[in-house]
C-alpha positions as CSV (number, residue, x, y, z in Angstrom):
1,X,-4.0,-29.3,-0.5
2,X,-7.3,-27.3,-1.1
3,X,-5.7,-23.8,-0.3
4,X,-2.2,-24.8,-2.5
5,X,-4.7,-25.8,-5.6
6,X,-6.9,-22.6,-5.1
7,X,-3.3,-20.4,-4.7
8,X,-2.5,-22.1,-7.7
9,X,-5.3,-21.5,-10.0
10,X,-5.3,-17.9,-8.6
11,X,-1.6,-17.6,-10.2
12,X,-3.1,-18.5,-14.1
13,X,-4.4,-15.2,-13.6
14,X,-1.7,-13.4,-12.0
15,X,0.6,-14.6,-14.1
16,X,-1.4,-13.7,-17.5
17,X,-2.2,-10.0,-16.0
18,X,1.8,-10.0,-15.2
19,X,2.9,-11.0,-19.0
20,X,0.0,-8.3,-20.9
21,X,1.5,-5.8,-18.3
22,X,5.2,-7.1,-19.0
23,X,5.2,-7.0,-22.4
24,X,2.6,-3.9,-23.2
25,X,3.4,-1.7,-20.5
26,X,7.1,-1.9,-20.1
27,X,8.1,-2.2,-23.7
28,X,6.3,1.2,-24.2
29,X,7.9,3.3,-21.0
30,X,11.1,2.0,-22.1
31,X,11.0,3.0,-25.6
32,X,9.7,6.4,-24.6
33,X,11.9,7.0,-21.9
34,X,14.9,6.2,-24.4
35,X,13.3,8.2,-27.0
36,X,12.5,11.4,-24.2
37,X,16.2,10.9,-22.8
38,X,18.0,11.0,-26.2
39,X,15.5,14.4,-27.0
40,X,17.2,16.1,-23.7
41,X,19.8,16.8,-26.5
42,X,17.5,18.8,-28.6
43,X,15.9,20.6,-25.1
44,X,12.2,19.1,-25.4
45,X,13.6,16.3,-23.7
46,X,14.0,18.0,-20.9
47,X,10.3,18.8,-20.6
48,X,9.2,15.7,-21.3
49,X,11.6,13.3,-19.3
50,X,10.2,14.2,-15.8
51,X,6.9,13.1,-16.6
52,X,8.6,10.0,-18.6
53,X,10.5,8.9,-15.6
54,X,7.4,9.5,-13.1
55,X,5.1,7.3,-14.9
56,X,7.4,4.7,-14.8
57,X,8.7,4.9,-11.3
58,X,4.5,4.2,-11.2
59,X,5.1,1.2,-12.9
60,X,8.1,-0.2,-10.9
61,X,5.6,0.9,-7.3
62,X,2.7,-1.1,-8.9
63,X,5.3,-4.2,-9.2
64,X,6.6,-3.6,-5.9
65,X,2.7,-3.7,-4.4
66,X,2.2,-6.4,-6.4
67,X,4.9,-8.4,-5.2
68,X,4.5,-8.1,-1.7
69,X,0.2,-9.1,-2.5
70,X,1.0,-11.9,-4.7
71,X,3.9,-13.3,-3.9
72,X,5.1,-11.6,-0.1
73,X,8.3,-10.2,-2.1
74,X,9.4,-7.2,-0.7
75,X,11.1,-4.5,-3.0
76,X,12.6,-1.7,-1.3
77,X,11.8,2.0,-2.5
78,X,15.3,3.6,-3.7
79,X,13.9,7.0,-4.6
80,X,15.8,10.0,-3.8
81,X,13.0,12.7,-2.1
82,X,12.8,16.2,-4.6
83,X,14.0,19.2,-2.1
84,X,11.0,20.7,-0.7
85,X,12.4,24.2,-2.4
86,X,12.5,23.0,-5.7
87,X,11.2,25.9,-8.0
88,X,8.0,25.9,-10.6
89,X,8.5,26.8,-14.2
90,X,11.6,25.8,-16.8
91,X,13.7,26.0,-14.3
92,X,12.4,23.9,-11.8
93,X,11.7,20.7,-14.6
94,X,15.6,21.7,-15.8
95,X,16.1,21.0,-11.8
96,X,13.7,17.8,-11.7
97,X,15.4,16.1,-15.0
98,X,18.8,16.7,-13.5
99,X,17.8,15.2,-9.7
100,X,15.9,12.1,-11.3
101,X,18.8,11.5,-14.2
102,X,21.3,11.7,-11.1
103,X,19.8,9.0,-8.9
104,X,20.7,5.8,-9.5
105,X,17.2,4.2,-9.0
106,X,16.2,5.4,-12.5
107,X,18.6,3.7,-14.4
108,X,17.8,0.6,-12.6
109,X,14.2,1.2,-13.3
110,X,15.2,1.1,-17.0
111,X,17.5,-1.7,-16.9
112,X,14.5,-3.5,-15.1
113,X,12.2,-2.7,-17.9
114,X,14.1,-4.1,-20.5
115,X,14.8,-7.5,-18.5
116,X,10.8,-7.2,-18.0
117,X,10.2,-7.3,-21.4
118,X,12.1,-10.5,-21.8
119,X,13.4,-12.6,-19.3
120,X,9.8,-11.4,-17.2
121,X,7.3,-11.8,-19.5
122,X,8.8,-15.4,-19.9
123,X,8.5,-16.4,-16.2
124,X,5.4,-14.7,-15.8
125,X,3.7,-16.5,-19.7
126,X,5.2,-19.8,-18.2
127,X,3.2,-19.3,-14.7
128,X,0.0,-19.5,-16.5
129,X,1.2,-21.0,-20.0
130,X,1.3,-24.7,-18.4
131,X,-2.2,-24.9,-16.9
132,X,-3.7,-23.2,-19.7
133,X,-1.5,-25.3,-22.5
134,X,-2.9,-28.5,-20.4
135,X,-6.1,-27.8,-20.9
136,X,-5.7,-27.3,-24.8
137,X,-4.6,-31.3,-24.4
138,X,-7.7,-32.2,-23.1
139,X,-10.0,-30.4,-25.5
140,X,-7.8,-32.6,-28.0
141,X,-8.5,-35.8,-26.8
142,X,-12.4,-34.9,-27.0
143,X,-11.6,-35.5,-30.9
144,X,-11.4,-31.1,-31.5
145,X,-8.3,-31.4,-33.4
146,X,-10.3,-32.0,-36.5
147,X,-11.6,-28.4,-36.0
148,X,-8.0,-27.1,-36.3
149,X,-6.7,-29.6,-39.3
150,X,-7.7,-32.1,-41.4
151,X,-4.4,-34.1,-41.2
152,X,-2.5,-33.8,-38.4
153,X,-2.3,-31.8,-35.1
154,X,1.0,-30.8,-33.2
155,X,0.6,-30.8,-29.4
156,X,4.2,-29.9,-28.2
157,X,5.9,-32.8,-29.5
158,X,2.7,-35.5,-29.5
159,X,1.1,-35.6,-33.9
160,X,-2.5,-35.8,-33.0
161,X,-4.4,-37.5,-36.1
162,X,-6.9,-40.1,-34.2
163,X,-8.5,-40.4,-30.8
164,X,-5.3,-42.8,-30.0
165,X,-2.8,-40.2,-30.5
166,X,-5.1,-37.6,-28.5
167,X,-5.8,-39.9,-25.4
168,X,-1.7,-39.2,-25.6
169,X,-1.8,-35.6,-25.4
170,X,-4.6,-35.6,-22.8
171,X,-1.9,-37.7,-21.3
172,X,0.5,-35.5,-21.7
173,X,-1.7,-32.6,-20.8
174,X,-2.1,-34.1,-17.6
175,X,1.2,-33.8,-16.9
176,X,1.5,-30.1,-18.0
177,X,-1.3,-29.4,-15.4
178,X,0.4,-31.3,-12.7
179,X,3.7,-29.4,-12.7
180,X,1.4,-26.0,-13.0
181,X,-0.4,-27.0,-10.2
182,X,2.9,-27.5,-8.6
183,X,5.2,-25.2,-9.9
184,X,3.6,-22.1,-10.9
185,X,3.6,-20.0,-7.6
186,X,7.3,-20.4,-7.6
187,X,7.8,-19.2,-11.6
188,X,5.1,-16.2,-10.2
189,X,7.3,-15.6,-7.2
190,X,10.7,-16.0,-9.7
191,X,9.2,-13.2,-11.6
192,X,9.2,-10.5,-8.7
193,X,12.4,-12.5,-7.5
194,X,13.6,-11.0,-10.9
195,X,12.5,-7.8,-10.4
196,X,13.9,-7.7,-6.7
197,X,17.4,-8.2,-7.8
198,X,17.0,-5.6,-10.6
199,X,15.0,-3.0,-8.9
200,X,16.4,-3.0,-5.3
201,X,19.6,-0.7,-4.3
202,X,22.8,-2.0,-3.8
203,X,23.5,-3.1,0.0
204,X,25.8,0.0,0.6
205,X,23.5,1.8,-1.1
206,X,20.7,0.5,0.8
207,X,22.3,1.7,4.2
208,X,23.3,5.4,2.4
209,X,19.4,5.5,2.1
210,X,18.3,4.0,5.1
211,X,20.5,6.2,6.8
212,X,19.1,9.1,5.0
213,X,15.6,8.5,5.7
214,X,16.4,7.9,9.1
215,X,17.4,11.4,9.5
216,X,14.7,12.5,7.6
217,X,12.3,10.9,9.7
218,X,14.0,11.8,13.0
219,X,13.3,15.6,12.1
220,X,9.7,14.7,11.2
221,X,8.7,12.7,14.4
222,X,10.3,15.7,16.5
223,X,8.3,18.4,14.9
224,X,5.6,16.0,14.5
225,X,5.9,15.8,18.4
226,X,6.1,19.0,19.1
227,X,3.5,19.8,16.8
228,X,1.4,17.1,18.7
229,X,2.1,18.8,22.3
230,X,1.1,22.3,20.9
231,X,-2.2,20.3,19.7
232,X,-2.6,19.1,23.2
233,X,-2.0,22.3,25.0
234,X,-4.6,24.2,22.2
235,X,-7.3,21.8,23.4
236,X,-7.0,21.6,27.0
237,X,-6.6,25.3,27.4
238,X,-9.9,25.8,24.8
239,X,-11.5,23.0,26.3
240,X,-11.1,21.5,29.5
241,X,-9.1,23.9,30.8
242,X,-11.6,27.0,30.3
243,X,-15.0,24.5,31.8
244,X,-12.8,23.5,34.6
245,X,-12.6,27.5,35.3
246,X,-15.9,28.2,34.5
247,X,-16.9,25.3,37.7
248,X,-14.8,26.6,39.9
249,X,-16.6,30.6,39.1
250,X,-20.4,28.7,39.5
251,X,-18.7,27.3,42.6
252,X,-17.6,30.3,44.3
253,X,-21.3,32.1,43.6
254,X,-22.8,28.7,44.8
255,X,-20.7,29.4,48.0
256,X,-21.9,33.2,48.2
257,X,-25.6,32.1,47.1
258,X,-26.4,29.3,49.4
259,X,-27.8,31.0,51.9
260,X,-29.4,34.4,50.5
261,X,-30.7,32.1,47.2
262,X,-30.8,28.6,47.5
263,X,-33.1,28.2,44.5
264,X,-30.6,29.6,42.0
265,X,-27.7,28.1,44.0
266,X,-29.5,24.9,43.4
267,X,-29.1,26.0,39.7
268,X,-26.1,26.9,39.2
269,X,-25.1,23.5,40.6
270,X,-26.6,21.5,37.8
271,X,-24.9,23.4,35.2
272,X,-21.7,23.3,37.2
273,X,-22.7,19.5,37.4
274,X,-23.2,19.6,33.3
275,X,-19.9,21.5,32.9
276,X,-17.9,19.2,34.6
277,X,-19.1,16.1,32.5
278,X,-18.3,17.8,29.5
279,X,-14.8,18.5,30.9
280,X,-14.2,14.8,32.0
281,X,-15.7,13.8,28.0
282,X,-13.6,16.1,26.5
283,X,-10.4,15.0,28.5
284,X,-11.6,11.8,27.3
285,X,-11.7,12.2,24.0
286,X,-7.9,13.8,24.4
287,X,-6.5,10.8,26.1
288,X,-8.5,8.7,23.4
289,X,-6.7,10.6,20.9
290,X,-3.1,10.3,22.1
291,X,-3.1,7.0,22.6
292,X,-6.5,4.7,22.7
293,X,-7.5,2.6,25.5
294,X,-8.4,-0.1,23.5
295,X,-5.4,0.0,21.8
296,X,-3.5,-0.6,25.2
297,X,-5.7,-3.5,26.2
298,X,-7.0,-5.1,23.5
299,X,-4.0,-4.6,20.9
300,X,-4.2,-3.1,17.3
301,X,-6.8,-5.7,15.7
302,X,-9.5,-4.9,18.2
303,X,-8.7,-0.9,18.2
304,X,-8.8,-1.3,14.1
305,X,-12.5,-2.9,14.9
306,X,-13.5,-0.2,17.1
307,X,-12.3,2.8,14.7
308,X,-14.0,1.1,12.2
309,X,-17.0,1.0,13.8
310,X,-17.4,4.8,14.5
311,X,-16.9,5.3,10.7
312,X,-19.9,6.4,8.6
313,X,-18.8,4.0,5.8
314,X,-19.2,0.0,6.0
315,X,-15.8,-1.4,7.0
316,X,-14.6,-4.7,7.0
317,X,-11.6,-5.5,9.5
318,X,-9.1,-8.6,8.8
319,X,-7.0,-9.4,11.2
320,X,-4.5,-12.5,11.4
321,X,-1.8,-11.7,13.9
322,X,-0.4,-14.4,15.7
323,X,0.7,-12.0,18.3
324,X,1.4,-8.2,19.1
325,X,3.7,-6.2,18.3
326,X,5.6,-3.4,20.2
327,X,3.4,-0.2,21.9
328,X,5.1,2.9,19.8
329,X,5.0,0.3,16.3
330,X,1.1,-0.8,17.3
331,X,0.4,2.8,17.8
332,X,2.6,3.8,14.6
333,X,0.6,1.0,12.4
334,X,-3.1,2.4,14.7
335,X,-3.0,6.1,13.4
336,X,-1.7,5.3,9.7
337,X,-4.8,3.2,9.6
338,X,-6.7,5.9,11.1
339,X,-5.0,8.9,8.7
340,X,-5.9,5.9,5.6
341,X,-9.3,5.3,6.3
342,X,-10.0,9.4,7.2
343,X,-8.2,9.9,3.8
344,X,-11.0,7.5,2.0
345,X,-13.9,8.8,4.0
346,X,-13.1,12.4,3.0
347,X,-11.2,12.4,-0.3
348,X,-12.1,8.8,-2.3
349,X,-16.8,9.1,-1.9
350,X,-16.3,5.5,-1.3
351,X,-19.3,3.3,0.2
352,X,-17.1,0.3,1.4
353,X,-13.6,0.1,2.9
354,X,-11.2,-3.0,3.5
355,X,-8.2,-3.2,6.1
356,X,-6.3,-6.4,6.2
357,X,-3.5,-6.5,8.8
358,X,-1.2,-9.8,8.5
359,X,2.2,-10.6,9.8
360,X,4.8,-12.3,7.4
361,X,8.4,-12.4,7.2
362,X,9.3,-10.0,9.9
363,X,6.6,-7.3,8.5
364,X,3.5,-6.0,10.0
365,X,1.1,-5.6,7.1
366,X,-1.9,-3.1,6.3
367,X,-3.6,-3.0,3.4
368,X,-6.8,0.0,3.0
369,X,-8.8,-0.8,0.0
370,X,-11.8,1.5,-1.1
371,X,-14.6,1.5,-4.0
372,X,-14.0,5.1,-4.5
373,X,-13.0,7.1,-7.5
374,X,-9.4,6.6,-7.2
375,X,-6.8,9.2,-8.1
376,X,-4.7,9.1,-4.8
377,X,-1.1,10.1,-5.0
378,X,1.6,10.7,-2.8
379,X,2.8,14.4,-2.6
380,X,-0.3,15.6,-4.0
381,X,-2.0,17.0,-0.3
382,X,-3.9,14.1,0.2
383,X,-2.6,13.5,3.5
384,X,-0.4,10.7,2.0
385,X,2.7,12.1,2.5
386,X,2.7,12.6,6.1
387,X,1.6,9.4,6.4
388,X,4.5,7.9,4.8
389,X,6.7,10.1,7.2
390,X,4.7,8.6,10.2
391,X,5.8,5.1,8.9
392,X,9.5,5.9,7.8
393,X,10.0,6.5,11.8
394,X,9.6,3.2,11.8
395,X,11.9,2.5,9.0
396,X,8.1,1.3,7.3
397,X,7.2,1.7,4.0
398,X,3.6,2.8,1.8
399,X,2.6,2.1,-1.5
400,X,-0.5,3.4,-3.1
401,X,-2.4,1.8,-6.1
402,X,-5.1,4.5,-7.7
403,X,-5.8,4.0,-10.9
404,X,-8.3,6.7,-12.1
405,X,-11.8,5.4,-11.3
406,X,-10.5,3.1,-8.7
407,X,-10.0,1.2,-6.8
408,X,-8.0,2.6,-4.0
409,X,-5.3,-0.1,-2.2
410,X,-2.5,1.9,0.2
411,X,-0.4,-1.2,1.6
412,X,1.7,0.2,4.7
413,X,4.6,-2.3,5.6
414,X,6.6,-2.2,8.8
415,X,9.5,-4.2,10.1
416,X,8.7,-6.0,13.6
417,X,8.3,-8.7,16.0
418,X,5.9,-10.1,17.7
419,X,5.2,-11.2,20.8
């Protein structure tokens, strides 16, 4: 009862951030991006659209994170991907206004902007409107109504003009806050319902994509395998490899030494000794790095503990998982976490990090938060992108909040089972 009341309460502000955003931020993209589309006509829309559309693909990814935080809604990401060859300059923002006018995501974005305006904003006012109106009842029946009016005082459809009539609309209030204790987590989750059925592909145009990525990601994970292999090879023949050869030279002047000089025979086997310890560490640190023992034993939770641990930021691991998933998705989920929290060490200046993994629904779930500065994007070099390629392997998806002075929230999701 506790943890439904608290969820509800936490929904009055949810649902007031959700109707500011609704009516504020999409009735001004969608005016603009009418306005920019109209001026492709006149040629500066065509300058002016990319960005247009960009910003409010932002919008429609800050939804979709929401969503799946607030309310465990997932939206799928339609996008079409830019081809890696797109040209720089007038021509290439001719290209980018033709590619983004051509997928069928954007015009769903701005048919979802203009039901956000209306039918959104509604769900979302009425998710906070009834606990908040309830209270106005019982400020009324404390006699305040003489601070608004003289006469009379309408609260809905109770005339408040004595303390009678406002011990009725405390009654009445009462009731308001009872069905917004009860009721306004499912108007919050009818809201990104909304935006789910608006925003998300058609089914057949759901598998076109999925089948697209699919091959996308295929290519990725085999040059990001053999990529990998050439890694491994690098190292042991730099590392292991050339101490292992330099042991076996000590031992064969040991062998010629032992008799004519024992004391520098003795010498050479303590650095021998020394050389082969930092073989074994470094073969260690290898293995470690393919695939960590911990990870094997202990499962991700406890591998997300001990990577957090070696970081030289404070890090705070959450972990409810009522079981484990599969070895190449635990693995998957361990180095996306590991590429997130090396991304906030380096890139955000950040003095606290946050991981929470949960499973719901059918999806493994990661979010990274930071304190940093903020200004993470994907595509921009930031290391995001792979990741995002690592997860669509797994058919998984990432979403990045950034806002410019933080903070920082990637949310990886990825479709599994648990044992």
């Amino acid at each position: 009862m506790k943890t439904r009341t608290r969820r509800s309460l936490e929904a009055v502000g949810q649902g007031l951030a959700l109707s500011v955003i609704s009516l504020a931020g999409s009735i001004t993209l969608f005016v603009v991006a009418v306005v920019s589309i109209c001026l492709i006509l006149l040629g500066v829309g065509v300058l002016t659209t990319p960005a247009v559309l960009t910003a409010v693909r932002a919008h429609a990814n800050q939804r979709r994170l929401l969503a799946a935080k607030w309310s465990g809604v997932r939206i799928p990401v339609p996008y079409r991907a830019f081809p890696p060859d797109l040209r720089g300059g007038i021509t290439g923002q001719v290209e980018r206004c033709s590619l983004l006018l051509k997928d069928p995501a954007t015009w769903r974005d701005l048919g979802w902007l203009l039901a956000d305006m209306t039918a959104g904003f509604i769900t979302a006012v009425f998710s906070c409107g009834l606990l908040l109106y309830a209270v106005e009842g019982f400020v009324l029946a404390a006699g305040l109504w003489r601070v608004f009016t003289d006469d009379r005082y309408w609260y809905a459809f109770v005339p408040v003009s004595s303390q009678l009539t406002g011990l009725a609309a405390a009654a009445l209030g009462l009731v308001l806050f009872a069905l917004g204790l009860r009721y306004n987590t499912d108007l919050l989750r009818l809201h990104f319902t909304l935006a789910r059925t608006l925003l998300a592909p058609r089914h057949d145009q759901e598998l076109a994509l999925r089948i697209e990525r699919l091959t996308e990601s295929r290519h990725d994970a085999v040059d990001t395998s053999a990529a990998e292999l050439r890694r491994i090879e690098r190292d042991l023949h730099d590392g292991a490899q050339a101490r292992l050869v330099a042991v076996g030279m000590d031992l064969s002047t040991i062998e010629a030494l032992i008799e004519k000089d024992p004391a520098r025979a003795k010498e050479l086997i303590g650095k021998a000794r020394q050389s082969s310890k930092e073989a074994l560490t470094e073969l260690r640190d290898l293995v470690r790095g393919i695939h960590p023992p911990v990870l094997a034993e202990r499962g991700l939770g406890d591998a997300v503990k001990a990577l957090a641990l070696r970081l030289p930021v404070e890090t705070e691991v959450g972990v409810e998982l009522p079981g484990r998933a599969g070895a190449p998705v635990e693995s998957a989920a361990y180095f996306a976490i590991s590429e997130a929290l090396a991304n906030a060490v380096k890139h955000a200046a950040a003095d606290r990090i946050w991981v929470d993994l949960s499973y719901a629904e059918g999806m493994l779930r990661v979010a990274v938060t930071d304190n940093g500065g903020g200004g993470a994007a994907i595509g921009t070099g930031s290391g995001l992108s792979g990741l995002e390629r690592r997860l669509g392997t797994f058919d998984g998806i990432l979403a990045v909040s950034s806002p410019a002075g933080g903070p920082t929230m990637v949310t990886m999701e990825i479709p599994c089972e648990l044992s």
